[in-house]
Structure formats: structure tokens, C-alpha cells
C-alpha positions as CSV (number, residue, x, y, z in Angstrom):
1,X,42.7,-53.0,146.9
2,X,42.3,-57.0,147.9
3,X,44.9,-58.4,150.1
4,X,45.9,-60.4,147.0
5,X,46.6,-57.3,145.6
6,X,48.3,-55.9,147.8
7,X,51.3,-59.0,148.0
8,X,51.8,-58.8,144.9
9,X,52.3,-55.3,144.6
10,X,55.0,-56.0,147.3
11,X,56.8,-58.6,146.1
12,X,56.9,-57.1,143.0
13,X,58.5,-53.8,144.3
14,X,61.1,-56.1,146.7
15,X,62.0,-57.9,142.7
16,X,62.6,-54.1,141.7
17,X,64.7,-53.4,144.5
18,X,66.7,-56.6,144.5
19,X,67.6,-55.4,140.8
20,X,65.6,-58.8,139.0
21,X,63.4,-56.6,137.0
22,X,62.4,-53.1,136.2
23,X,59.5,-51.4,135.1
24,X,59.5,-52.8,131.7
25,X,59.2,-56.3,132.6
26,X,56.3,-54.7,135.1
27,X,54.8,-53.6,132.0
28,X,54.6,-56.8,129.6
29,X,53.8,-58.5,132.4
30,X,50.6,-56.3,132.9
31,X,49.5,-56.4,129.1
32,X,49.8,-60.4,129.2
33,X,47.6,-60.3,132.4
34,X,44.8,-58.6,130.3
35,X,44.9,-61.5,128.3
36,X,45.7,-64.2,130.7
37,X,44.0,-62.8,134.2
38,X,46.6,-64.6,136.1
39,X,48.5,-62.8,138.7
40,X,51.3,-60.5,138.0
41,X,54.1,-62.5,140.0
42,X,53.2,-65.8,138.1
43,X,53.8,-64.3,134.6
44,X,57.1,-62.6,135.3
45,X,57.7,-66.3,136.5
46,X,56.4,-67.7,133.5
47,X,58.0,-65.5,131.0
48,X,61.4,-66.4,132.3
49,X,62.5,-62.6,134.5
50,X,62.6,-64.3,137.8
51,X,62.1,-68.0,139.4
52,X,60.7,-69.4,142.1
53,X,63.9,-69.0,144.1
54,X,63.6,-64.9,143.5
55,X,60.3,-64.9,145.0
56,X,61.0,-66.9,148.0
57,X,64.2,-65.0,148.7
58,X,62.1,-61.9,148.4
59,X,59.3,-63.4,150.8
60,X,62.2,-64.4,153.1
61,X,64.0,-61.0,153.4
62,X,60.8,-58.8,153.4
63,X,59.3,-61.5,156.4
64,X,62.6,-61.8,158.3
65,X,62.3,-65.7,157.8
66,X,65.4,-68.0,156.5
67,X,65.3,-69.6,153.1
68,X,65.0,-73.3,153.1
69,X,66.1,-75.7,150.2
70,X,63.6,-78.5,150.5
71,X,65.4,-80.4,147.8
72,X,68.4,-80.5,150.5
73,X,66.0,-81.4,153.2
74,X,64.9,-85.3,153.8
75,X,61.5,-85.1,156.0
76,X,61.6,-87.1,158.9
77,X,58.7,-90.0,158.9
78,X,58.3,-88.0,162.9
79,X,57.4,-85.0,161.3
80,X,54.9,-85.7,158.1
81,X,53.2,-88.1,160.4
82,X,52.2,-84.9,162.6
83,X,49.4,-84.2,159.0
84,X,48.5,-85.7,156.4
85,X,49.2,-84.4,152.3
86,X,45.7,-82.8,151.8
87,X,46.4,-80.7,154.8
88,X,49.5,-79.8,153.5
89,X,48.4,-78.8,150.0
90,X,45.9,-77.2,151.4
91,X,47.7,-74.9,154.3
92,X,50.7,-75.1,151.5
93,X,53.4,-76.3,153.5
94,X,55.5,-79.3,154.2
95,X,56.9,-80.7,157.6
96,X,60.3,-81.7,157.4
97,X,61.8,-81.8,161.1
98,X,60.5,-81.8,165.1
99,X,62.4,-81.0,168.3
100,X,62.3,-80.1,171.6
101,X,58.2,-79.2,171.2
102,X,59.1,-77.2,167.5
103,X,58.1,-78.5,164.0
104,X,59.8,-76.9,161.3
105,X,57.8,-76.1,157.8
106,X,58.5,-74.8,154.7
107,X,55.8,-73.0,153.0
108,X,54.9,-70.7,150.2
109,X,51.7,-69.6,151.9
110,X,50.8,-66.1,152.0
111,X,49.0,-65.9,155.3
112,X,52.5,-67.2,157.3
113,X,49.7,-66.3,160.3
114,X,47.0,-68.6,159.4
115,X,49.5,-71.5,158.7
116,X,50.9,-70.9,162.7
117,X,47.5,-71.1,164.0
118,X,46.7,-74.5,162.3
119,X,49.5,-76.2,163.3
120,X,49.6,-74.9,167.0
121,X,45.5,-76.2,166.8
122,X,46.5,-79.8,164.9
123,X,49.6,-80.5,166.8
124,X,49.7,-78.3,169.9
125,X,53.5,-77.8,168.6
126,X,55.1,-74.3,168.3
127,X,55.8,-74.0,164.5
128,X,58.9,-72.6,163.2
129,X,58.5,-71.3,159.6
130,X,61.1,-71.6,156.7
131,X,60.4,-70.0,153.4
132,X,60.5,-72.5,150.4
133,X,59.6,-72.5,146.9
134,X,56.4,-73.3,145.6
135,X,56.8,-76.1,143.1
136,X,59.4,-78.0,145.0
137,X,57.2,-78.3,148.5
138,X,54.1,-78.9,146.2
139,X,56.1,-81.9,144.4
140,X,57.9,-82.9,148.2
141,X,54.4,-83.1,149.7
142,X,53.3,-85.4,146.5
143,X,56.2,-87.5,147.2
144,X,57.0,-88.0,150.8
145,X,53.4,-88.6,151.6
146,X,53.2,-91.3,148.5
147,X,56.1,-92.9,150.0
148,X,55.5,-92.7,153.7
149,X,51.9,-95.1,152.7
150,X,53.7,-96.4,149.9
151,X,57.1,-97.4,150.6
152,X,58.2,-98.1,146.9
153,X,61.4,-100.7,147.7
154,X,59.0,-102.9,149.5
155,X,56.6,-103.0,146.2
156,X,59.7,-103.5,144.5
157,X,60.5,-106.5,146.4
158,X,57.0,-107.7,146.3
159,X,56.6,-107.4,142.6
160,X,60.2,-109.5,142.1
161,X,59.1,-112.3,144.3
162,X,55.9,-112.7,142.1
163,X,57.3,-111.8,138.9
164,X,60.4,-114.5,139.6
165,X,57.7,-116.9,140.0
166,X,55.8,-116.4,136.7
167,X,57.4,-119.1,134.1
168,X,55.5,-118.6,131.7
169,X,55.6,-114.7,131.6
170,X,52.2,-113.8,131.8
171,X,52.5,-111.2,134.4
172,X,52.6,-107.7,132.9
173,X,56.1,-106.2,133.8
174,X,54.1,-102.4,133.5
175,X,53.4,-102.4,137.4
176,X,57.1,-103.5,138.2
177,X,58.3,-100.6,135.7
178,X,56.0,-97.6,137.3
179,X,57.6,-98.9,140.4
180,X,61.3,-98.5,138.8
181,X,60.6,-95.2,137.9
182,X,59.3,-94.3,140.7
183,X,62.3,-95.3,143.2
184,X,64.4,-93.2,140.7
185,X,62.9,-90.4,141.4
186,X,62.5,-90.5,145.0
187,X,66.5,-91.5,144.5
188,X,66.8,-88.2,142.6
189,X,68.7,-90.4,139.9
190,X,69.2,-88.9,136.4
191,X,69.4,-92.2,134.7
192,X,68.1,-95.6,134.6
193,X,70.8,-98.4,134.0
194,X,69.7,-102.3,133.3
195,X,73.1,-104.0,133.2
196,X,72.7,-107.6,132.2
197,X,75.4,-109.9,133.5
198,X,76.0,-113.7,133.3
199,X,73.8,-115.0,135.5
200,X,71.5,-112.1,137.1
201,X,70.7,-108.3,135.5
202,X,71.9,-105.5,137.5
203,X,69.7,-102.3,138.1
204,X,71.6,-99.2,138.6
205,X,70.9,-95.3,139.1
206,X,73.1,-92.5,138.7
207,X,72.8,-90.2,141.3
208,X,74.4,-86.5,141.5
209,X,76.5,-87.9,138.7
210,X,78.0,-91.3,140.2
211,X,76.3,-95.1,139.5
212,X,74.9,-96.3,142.6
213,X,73.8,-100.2,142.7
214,X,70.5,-100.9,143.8
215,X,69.5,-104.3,143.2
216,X,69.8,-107.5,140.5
217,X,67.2,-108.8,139.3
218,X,66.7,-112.7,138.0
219,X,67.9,-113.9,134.2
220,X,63.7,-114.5,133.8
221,X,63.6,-110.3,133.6
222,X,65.2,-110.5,130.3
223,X,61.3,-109.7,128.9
224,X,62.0,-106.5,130.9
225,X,64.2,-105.1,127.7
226,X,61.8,-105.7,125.2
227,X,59.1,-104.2,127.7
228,X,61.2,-101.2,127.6
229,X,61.9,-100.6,123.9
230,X,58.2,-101.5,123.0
231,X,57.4,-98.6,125.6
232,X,60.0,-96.2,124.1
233,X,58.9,-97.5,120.7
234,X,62.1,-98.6,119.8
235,X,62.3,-101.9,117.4
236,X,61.7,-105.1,120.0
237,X,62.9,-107.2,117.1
238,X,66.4,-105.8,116.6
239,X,68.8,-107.1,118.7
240,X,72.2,-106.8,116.8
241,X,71.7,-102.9,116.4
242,X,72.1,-100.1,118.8
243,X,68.5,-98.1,119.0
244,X,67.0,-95.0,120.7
245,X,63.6,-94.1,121.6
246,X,62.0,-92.2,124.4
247,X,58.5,-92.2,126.0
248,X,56.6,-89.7,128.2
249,X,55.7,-91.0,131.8
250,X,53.4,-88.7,134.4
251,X,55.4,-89.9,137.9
252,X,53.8,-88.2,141.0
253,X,51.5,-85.8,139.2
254,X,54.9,-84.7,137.7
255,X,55.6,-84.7,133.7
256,X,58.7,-86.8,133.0
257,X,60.9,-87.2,129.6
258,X,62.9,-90.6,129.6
259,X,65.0,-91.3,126.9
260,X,65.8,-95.0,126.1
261,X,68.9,-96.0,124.1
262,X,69.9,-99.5,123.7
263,X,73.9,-101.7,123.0
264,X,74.4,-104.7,122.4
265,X,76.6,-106.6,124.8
266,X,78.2,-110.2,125.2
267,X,75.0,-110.8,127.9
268,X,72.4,-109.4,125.9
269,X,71.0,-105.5,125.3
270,X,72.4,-102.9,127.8
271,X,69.8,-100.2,128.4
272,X,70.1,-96.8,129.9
273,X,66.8,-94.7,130.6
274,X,67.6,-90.6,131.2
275,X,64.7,-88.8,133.1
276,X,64.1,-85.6,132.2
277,X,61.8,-83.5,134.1
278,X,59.3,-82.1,131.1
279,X,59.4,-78.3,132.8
280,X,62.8,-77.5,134.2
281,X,63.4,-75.4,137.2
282,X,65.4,-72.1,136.6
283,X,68.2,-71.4,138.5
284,X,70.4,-68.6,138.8
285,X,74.3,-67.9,138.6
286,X,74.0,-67.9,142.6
287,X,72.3,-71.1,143.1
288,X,74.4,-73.1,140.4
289,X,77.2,-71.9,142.6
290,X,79.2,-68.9,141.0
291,X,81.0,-67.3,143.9
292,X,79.7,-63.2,144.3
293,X,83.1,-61.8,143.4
294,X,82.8,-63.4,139.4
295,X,79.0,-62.7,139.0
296,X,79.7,-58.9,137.6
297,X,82.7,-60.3,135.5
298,X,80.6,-63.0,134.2
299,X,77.2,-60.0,133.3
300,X,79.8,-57.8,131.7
301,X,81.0,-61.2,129.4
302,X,77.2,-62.0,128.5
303,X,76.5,-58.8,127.9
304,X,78.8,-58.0,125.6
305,X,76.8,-56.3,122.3
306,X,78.5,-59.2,119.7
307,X,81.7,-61.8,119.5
308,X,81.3,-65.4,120.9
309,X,80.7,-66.5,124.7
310,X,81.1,-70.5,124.9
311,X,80.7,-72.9,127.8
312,X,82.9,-75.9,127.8
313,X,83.2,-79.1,130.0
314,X,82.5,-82.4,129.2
315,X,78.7,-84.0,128.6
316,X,76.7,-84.0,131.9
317,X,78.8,-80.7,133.5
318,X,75.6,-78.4,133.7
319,X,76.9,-76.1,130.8
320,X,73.4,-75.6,129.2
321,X,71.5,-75.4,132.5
322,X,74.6,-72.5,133.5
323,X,74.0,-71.1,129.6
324,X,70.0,-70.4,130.2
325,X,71.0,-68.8,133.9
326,X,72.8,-66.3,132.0
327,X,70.5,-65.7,129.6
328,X,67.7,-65.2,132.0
329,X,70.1,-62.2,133.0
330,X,70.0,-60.4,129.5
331,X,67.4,-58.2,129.0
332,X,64.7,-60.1,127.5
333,X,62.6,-57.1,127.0
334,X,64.5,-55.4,124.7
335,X,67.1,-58.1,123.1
336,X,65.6,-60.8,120.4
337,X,66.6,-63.6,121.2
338,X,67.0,-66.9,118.8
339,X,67.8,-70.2,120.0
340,X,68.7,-73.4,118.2
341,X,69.3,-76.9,120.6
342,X,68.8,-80.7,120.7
343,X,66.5,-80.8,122.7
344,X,65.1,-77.5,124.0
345,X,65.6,-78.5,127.6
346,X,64.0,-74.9,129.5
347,X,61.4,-72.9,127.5
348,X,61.1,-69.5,128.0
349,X,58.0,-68.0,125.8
350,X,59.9,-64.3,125.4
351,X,63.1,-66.3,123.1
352,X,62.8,-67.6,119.9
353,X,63.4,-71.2,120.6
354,X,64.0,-74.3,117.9
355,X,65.2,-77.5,117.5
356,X,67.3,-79.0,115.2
357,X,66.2,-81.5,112.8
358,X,68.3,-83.3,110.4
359,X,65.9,-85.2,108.6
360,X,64.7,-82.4,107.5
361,X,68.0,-80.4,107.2
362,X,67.5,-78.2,109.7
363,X,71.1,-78.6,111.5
364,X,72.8,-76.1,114.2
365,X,74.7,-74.2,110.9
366,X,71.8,-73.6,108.6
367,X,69.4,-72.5,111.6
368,X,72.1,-70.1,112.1
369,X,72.1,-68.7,108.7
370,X,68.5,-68.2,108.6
371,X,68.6,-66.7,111.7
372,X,70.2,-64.1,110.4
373,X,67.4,-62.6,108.5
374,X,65.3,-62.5,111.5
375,X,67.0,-59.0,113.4
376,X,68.6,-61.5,116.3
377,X,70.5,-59.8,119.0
378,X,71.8,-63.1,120.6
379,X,72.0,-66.5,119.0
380,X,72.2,-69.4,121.1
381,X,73.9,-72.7,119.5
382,X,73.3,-75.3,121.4
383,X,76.6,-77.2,121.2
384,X,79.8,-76.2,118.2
385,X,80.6,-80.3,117.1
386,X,81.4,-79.8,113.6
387,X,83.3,-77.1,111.4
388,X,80.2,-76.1,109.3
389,X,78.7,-74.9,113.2
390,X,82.0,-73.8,114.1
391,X,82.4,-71.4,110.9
392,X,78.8,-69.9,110.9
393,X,78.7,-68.9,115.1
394,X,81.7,-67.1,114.4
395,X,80.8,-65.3,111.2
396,X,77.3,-64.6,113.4
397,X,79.3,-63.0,115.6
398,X,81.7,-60.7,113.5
399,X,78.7,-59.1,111.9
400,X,77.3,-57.8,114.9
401,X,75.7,-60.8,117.1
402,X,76.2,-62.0,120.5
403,X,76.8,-66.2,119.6
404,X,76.2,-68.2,122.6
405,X,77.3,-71.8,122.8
406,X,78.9,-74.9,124.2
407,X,82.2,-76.8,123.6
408,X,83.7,-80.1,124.5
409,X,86.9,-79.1,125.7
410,X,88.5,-79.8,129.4
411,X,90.1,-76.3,129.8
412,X,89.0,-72.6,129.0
413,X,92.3,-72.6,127.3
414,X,91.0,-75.4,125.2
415,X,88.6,-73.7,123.7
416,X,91.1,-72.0,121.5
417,X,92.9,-74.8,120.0
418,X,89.8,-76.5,119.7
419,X,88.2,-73.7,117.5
420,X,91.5,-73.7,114.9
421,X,91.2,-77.4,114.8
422,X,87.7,-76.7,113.4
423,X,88.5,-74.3,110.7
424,X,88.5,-71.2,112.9
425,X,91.5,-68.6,111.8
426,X,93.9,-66.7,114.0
427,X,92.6,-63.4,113.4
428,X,88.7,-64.4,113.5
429,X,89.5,-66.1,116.6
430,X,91.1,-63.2,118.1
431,X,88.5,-60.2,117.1
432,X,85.6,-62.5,118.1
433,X,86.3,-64.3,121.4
434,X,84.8,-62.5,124.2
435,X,85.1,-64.8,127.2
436,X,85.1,-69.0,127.7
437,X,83.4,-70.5,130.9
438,X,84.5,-73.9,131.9
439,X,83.1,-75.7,134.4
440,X,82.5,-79.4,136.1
441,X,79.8,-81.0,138.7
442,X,80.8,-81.8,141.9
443,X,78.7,-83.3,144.3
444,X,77.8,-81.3,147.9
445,X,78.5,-82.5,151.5
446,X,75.5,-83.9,152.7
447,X,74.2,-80.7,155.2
448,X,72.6,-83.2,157.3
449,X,76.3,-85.4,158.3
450,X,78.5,-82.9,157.9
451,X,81.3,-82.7,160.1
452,X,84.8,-81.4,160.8
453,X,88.4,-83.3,160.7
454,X,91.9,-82.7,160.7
455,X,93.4,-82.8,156.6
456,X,95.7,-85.8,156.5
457,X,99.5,-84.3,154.7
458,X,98.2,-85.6,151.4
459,X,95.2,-83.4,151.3
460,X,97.3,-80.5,152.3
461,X,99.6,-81.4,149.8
462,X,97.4,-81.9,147.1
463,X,95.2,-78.5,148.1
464,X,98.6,-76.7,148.3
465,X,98.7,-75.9,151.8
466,X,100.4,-77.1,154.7
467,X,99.2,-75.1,157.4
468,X,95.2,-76.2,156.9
469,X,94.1,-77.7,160.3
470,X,90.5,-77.9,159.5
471,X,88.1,-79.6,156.5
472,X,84.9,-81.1,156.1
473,X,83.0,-84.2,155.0
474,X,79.5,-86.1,155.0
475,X,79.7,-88.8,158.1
476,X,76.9,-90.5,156.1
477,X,73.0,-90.4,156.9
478,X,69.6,-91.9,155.5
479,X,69.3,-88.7,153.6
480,X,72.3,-89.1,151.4
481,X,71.9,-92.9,151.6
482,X,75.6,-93.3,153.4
483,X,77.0,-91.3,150.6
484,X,78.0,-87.9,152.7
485,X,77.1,-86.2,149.6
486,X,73.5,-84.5,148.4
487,X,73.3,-82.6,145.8
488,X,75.8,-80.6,143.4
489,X,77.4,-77.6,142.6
490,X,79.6,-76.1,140.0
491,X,83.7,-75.4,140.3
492,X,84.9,-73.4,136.9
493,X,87.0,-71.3,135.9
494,X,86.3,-68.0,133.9
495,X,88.4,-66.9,130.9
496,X,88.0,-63.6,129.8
497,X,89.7,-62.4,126.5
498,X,91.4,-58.8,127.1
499,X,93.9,-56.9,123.8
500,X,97.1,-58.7,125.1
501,X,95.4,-62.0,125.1
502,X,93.9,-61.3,122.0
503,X,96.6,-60.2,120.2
504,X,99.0,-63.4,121.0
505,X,95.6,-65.7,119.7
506,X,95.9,-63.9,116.2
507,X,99.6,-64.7,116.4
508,X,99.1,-68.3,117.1
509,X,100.7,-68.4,119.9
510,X,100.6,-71.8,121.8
511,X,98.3,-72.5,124.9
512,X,101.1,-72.7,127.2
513,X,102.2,-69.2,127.0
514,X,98.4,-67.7,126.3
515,X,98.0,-69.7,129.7
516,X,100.8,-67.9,131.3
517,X,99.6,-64.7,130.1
518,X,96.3,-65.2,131.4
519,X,97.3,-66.2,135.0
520,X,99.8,-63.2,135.0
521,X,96.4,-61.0,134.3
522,X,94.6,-62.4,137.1
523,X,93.1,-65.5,135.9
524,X,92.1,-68.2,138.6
525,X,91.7,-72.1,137.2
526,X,89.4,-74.5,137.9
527,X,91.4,-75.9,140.3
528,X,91.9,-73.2,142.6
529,X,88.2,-72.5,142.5
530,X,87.7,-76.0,144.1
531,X,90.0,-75.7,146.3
532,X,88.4,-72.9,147.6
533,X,85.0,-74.8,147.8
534,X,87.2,-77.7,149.2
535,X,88.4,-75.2,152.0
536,X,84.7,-73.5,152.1
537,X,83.3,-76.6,152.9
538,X,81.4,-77.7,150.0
539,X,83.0,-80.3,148.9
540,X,85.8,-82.5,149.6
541,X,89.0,-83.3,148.0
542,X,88.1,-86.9,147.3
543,X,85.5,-85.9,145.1
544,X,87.8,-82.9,143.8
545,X,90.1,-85.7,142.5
546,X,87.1,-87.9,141.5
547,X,86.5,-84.9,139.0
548,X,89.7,-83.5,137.8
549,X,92.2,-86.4,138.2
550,X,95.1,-86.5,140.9
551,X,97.8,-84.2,138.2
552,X,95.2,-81.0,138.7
553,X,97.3,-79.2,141.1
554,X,99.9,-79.0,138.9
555,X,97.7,-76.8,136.1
């Protein structure tokens, strides 16, 4: 047996153990290798049974080495200085921090061994080895070493100053807008804003879900817009009209989605640019940030045999990204699986996955429909907007399907009055609920600031307690650009329907007193699982209010 072999064999038996697959994803995998001669670990990857994270959690407990995050991590300019990025792709590994005669790496290497040995010989530093994922050091590496000999604000800058001086506007903008794009995504921004204003045009990013300014531009980078739309191949000559486009960008060996849409205001065309990564990273209930004790409740919910599951929250709250982590649970094996979405934002090649299409009349409803004649086990609606959507999930789901799906609503509760506003009766309501998950985004403390303080009495009064004598916050740091946040993770609050509950929904009774009833059975709100987070120190109650208002102590 090869040594190559042999890790495998081992990780996949740690994946068995830890309860991510059994034999029969062992199986399918080993029939697709036949085909595809690629190593067993990679195709349970790529077939959706376990992510990257499972395999360097495995790696980390079977090594005795701590799990590193490396998108929580900014590298130090110290510490990638010590090598340079061919080095680290090579010896797979990235540098992120030195001190006191240590560097510390992450790495998805196999030979842990050979990896101490170079950097002992290279740096005469004693290493200290984290275990990370592979594509996220393989895409840190790409980044941190472009930007280190490439410092993309400075280019920024450069390309302004000669841009501003270009009357006539014979300068190609392209340079200028690789550059844009780039900063975004060293900025981990998730959109692109170009604000025009009355005398300058305003760039700004959204970043872990709040605008961040980051600099104005000159009137003369009007050209900029029509750059833009041209790009996303949206009408350059319509300027009255809202428009939408999108355009496919490689940034840092990476694949990127952008969608462009355009409005018209009193300054000229607003345009906002969303980046999409074109192969999402899974991520399980864990990571997203679903305490351990509601992990089996939630399993039990989504693996109910038929009824209706729905995640609500509003646009932007992670519900489809928490939808595919609990489908990634289900059995894929032996459950068929149809999906219908707009877009399909993760693919995973063992579901049945499509996309709507309404100039040809294939809408969320009528995919559901046909879906019925193809032996489904779970349907997954991408969003219920309309009652035609509404009406067919829930018929799905009284003939024997588990439906799948999101909701715009601000509450679990919601869900319910939401559902009869769209057509939904009392008694189809109440035999076919199974469970609502509702959930918003809150942005991390910073790991690298973080510090300790003494609540103030209106903290302790809005989190309820008077006694607390302790919470935390980001100071504020390069790495979260003075923010004191990096990163996000999910408060919520889990509804799950029991025969009390569902009998007072078939007798319409109001939310108020189905609200009671739930809290009586146990039910914890979205508020009080922030607060715990608040108390845990992952968040803070500033950005607990900046999410669910200053009344949400008193639901």
C-alpha cells in the first residue's frame, strides 16, 4: 500500500468515526474513482458528504494539532516575508504570525514532517503548525503574496492621478477596474457600490454586511458607469431605466460572479456590483454558528420524511447558505433530491439542481409540479414570494414530500401569518408545518483586538441582567480595518411545530397566543440566542441592536 494510500484510508475511517459518512458514501465514492482516478477524500468532497473543514478537523484531532481559520487570520508582512508564494504552494502552507523565535503556519500538507524541516532549514525558526483548509491557504497564499509586491490602494491611487488627468478620456478605465475588484476582495466585501454625488462619485464596499467608504473619485469617472454596463452587457445607452447585467471576472486565479444592476438618481446612474464566488465553500451547522444543544433538534426537523421546513429572515441573512448545510446532512445516498433556485448558488453533483426561468415559464410553482413525476424525496424551493409557490410547496408536502424553502418574514412566528396571507388554509397549515428557522447575520469580534470591559447599566438593562460584570469587544486593529469586528455568524431562533401548537394553527389562533404557547413549551427567541453570543463573547450588543432594533428585549 503507498503512503498515499494509506492517508486516505485514515482520514476516511476518522470521517466514519466522527459520524460524516458511512460505508455507503465509501462505496459511491469508490465506483466514481474507477471513473475519475482521483482520490477517495477529494470525491466525497466533491460530491457534497464532507468539506474541507471535515477533513482538517479530522487531520487536526488524529495529529493532535489545533484548527486554524485562515479567513480569521491577517498575515503579518513579518511573517510572509520569511518565503516567498512558490515556496508556499509548493511546501502547501502559509505563514501568518512570528514570535519569540516561532513562526506559525497553516498547512494542508500531508508530510507535517517535511514541512518542519524546511522551515527550520529556510528560516532557522522553530515552526509551530496549525491545521487549515486547503482551498482557503491555497487562495491566502495567492493573495497575501500578490498584495505584499502589489499593494493594490497604492495602484489605486496611481491610476486616479493619471486617469484625473486624461481630458479627453482616452485612457482605458479596464486597468483601474481589475484594480477595484481586486481591493474588494482583499476587503472581503460582498458588493461594489459607485455612489455619484454632486460634485465627486463615492466608492463604497459592503463588508460583513455594513457599507464601508473607501474613497471618491473625480466627476471625470462618470465614463466609469458606462464602462461597467458595457462589461456586464447591460444597455450603455439607457439612462432613464433601471438595468441588470452580470459578467464573469477570474480575480487571483479565483472564478468570480458580479452582478451589475443600475438606478437612476438625481446625480446620475447609481451602480451596485455583487461578487459572488463561482464555487462556494460548504459550511456546516457548526461553523455558521448553531450552538451544539439545537444541532439534534434541528437533524430531527430536516429529517422529517414530508411536511414543510422554511428558513426566514430578511435578504442577505445566510438562509440559503444555512438551507444547503442542512441538506448536506440528509442522506444523499439514499434520498432524491430536486432543487429549484435563482441562481443555484452551491452545486452539489448527487441533487437534482435547476433554475428558474421565466422567459421560458419555468417558475418556482411549475418546477414543483413537474417535480412531482420524478420520485423526489426532498424538494427544495428556493424562496415562497407568491401564492401560486406558496400553494404547490405545501400540496408537495401533504402527499408525502419533504418541501424545503425560504420566507421573508422577521419572526419564526411570522411564518404562519405570512403563509395564510398567501392562500395557505388553517388546517393545511397545521398538518404540514414541521419546523421554521429564523435567523440574522451579525458580525464577529475581531479575534485579533478583542478585549474585556465592564457592561455600562444600559447594556445590562437591555441584555436583561444586572449582575453582568464582564463583556467583550474589538479595540480595533489593521486586520479588521478599526472596525473590532471580522467576520460573521448566525443568531436565530428555532420553531418547532408539536400537536398543541399545531392544533391552535388549524384553529386560527393569533400569533400572540401561538407565541405564548411556544415559549411555555421551551422555545428560546432570537433574542435570547444573541444574548447568549453577546455574553459568550461573540458579538456585542451594539451590533445586536444594529440587527434587531433597540424594542427586541421586549419579544
Amino acid at each position: 500500500m503507498s503512503e498515499t494510500e494509506k492517508v486516505t484510508k485514515q482520514i476516511g475511517e476518522l470521517l466514519k468515526e466522527r459520524g460524516l459518512i458511512n460505508a455507503d458514501h465509501i462505496d459511491l465514492a469508490l465506483q466514481d474513482q474507477k471513473v475519475t482516478r482521483e482520490r477517495v477524500g477529494e470525491i466525497l468532497e466533491r460530491l457534497g458528504f464532507i468539506s474541507q473543514y471535515d477533513i482538517a478537523m479530522a487531520i487536526a484531532d488524529q495529529d493532535g494539532r489545533k484548527y486554524v481559520d485562515i479567513d480569521q487570520k491577517r498575515p503579518s508582512p513579518e511573517s510572509l516575508r520569511l518565503f516567498n508564494m512558490q515556496a508556499c504552494l509548493t511546501h502547501k502552507f502559509l505563514p501568518y504570525h512570528t514570535d519569540a523565535g516561532e513562526v506559525i503556519v497553516a498547512t494542508w500538507s500531508d508530510d507535517v514532517e517535511g514541512l518542519e524541516k524546511f522551515i527550520t532549514r529556510s528560516t532557522g525558526l522553530k515552526p509551530r503548525i496549525r491545521q487549515g483548509e486547503k482551498s482557503k491557504i491555497i487562495n491566502a497564499v495567492q493573495y497575501y503574496y500578490h498584495f505584499l509586491e502589489n499593494p493594490v490602494e497604492t495602484l489605486i491611487q496611481k491610476e486616479i492621478q493619471q486617469l484625473a488627468t486624461d481630458r479627453d478620456g482616452v485612457r482605458s478605465l479596464d486597468t483601474f477596474v481589475l484594480h477595484l475588484m481586486q481591493l474588494a476582495v482583499k476587503s472581503r466585501a460582498s458588493d461594489i457600490h459607485i455612489r455619484p454625488m454632486d460634485r465627486s462619485i463615492s466608492i463604497a464596499f459592503r463588508v460583513d454586511g455594513v457599507m464601508r467608504a473607501q474613497f471618491a473619485l473625480p466627476p471625470t469617472f462618470k465614463r466609469l458607469v458606462a464602462t461597467l454596463k458595457m462589461k456586464a452587457g447591460m444597455d450603455i445607452a439607457e439612462q432613464r431605466l433601471p438595468q441588470d447585467g452580470s459578467f464573469s471576472e477570474s480575480i487571483l486565479n479565483t472564478p468570480y460572479d458580479f452582478r451589475v444592476s443600475s438606478t437612476v438618481c438625481p446625480y446620475g446612474e447609481n451602480l451596485v456590483l455583487r461578487l459572488l464566488p463561482a464555487k462556494g465553500d460548504f459550511m456546516s451547522m457548526r461553523q455558521l454558528g448553531i450552538f451544539d444543544e439545537d444541532l439534534e433538534m434541528l437533524n430531527q426537523i430536516f429529517n422529517e420524511p414530508f411536511g414543510i421546513v422554511l428558513l426566514t429572515g430578511p435578504t442577505g441573512s445566510g438562509k440559503t447558505t444555512t438551507l444547503y448545510a442542512a441538506v448536506r446532512q440528509l442522506n444523499l445516498t439514499e434520498k432524491n433530491i430536486l432543487t429549484v433556485e435563482n441562481p443555484i448558488e452551491y452545486r452539489i453533483p448527487l441533487i437534482r439542481q435547476t433554475q428558474i426561468n421565466l422567459k421560458a415559464g419555468y417558475t418556482f410553482a411549475s418546477a414543483v409540479r413537474h417535480f412531482l413525476r420524478h420520485d423526489p424525496d426532498v424538494i427544495l424551493v428556493g424562496e415562497i414570494r407568491d401564492t401560486e409557490t406558496a400553494q404547490t410547496a405545501v400540496s408537495a408536502s401533504e402527499t408525502g414530500h419533504l418541501v424545503l424553502s425560504t420566507l421573508h418574514t422577521n419572526t419564526a412566528l411570522g411564518a404562519i401569518p405570512r403563509l395564510r396571507s398567501l392562500g395557505i388554509p388553517n388546517f393545511m397549515l397545521a398538518d404540514s408545518l414541521r419546523g421554521v428557522v429564523s435567523q440574522r447575520l451579525v458580525r464577529k469580534i475581531c479575534p485579533g483586538c478583542r478585549e474585556s470591559y465592564t457592561p455600562d447599566e444600559s447594556e445590562r438593562a437591555y441584555l436583561g441582567d444586572p449582575t453582568l460584570e464582564t463583556l467583550w469587544r474589538g479595540r480595533g486593529c489593521a486586520d479588521c480595518h478599526q472596525s473590532g469586528y471580522m467576520g460573521r455568524t448566525l443568531i436565530y431562533e428555532i420553531l418547532r411545530t408539536n400537536r398543541d401548537l399545531a392544533g391552535m394553527i388549524g384553529r386560527d389562533v393569533d400569533v400572540d397566543t401561538l407565541e405564548k404557547l411556544a415559549l411555555q413549551a421551551g422555545h428560546r427567541t432570537i433574542f435570547q440566542n444573541a444574548v447568549s453570543k453577546v455574553k459568550l463573547g461573540h458579538t456585542t450588543v451594539q451590533e445586536v441592536i444594529r440587527v434587531l432594533g433597540h424594542g427586541a428585549e421586549a419579544h
